[in-house]
Backbone as a ProteinNet text record, in pm:
[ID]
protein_1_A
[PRIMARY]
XXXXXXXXXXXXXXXXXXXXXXXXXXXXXXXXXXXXXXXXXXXXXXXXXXXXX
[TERTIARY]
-2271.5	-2155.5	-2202.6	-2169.4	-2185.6	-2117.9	-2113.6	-1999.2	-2044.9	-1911.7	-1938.1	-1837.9	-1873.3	-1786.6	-1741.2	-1602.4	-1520.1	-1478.7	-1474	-1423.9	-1349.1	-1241.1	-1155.4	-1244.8	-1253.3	-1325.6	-1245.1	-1154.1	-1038.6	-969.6	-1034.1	-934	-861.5	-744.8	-646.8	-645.6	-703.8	-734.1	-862.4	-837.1	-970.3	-969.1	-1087.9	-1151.4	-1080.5	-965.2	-890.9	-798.8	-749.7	-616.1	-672	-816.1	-876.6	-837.7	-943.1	-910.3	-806.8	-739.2	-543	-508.5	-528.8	-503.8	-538.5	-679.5	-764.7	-719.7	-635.3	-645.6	-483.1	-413.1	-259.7	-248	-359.1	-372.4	-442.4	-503.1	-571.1	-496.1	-328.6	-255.7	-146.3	-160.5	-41.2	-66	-185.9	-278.7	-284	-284.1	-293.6	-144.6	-41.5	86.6	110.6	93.5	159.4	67.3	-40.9	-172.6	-86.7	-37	60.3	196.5	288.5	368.5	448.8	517.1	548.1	683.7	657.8	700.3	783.2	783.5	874.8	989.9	980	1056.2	1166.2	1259.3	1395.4	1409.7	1432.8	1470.8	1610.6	1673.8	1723.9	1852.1	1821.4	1900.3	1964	1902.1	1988.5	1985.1	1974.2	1997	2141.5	2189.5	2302.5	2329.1	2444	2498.3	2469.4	2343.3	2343.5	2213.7	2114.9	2008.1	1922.7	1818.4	1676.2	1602	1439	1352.6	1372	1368.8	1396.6	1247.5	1188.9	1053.1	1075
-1526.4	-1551.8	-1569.3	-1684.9	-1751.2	-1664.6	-1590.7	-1525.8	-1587.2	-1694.9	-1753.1	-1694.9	-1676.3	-1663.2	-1755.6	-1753.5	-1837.2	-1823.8	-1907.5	-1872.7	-1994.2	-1975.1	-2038.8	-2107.9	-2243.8	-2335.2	-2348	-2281	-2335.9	-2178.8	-2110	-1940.2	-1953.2	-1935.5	-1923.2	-1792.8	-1719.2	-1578.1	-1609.8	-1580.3	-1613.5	-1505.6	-1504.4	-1430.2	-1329.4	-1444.6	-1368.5	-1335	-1353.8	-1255.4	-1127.4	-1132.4	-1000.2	-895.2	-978.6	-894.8	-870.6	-902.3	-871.8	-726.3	-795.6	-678.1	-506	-544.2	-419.4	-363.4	-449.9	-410.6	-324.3	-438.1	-359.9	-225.3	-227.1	-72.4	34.8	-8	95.1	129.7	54.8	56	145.3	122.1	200.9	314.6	352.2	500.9	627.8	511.4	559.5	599.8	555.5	620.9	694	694.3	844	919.4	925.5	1055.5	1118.3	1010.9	1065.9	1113.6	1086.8	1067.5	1229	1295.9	1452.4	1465	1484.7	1465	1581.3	1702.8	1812.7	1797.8	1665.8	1652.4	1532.9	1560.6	1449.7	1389.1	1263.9	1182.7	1218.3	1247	1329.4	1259.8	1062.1	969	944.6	1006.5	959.2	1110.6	1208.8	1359.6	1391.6	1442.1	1479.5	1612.8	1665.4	1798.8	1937.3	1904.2	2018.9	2081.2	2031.2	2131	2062.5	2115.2	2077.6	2044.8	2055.1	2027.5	1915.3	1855.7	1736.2	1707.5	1558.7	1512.8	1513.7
-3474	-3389.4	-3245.2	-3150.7	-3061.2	-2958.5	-2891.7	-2784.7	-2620.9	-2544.1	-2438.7	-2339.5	-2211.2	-2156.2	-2055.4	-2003.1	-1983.3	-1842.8	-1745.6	-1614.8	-1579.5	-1478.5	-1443.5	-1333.3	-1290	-1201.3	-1059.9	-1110.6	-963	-932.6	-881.7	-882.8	-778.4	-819.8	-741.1	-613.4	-653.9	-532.7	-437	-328	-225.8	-171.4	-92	-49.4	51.2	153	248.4	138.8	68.9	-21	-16.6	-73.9	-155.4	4.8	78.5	224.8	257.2	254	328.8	241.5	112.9	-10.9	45.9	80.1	127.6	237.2	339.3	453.4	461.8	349.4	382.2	304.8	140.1	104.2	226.1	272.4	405.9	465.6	531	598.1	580.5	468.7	399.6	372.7	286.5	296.5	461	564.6	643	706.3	689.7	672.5	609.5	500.7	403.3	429.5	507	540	681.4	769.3	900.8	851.6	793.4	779	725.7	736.1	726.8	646.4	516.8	413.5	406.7	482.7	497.1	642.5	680.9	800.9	782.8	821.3	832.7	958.1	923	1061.6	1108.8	1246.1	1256.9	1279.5	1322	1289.4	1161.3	1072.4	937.6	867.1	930.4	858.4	856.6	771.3	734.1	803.7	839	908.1	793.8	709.2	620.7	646.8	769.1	887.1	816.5	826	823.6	939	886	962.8	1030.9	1190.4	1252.8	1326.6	1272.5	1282.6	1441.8
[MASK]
+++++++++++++++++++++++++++++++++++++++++++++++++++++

């Protein structure tokens, strides 16, 4: 049995996609690492208390 492998000649993904990809997961990582997940915005908190960011 012959086993070939097969690649697409024309890839639709380039090089800057891959990069953007990388850069907006970094981006985003780096928000939810700041971001204070025990705190309420105090613009949209309801009159029932909590922590105010």
């Amino acid at each position: 049995m012959k086993i070939e492998r097969i690649f697409n000649s024309e890839p639709s993904i380039t090089l800057e996609n891959i990069l953007k990809s990388i850069i907006n997961e970094k981006i985003d990582s780096l928000i939810a690492e700041s971001y204070a997940n025990d705190k309420v915005n105090s613009t949209v908190s309801s009159s029932k208390g909590g922590n105010v960011a």
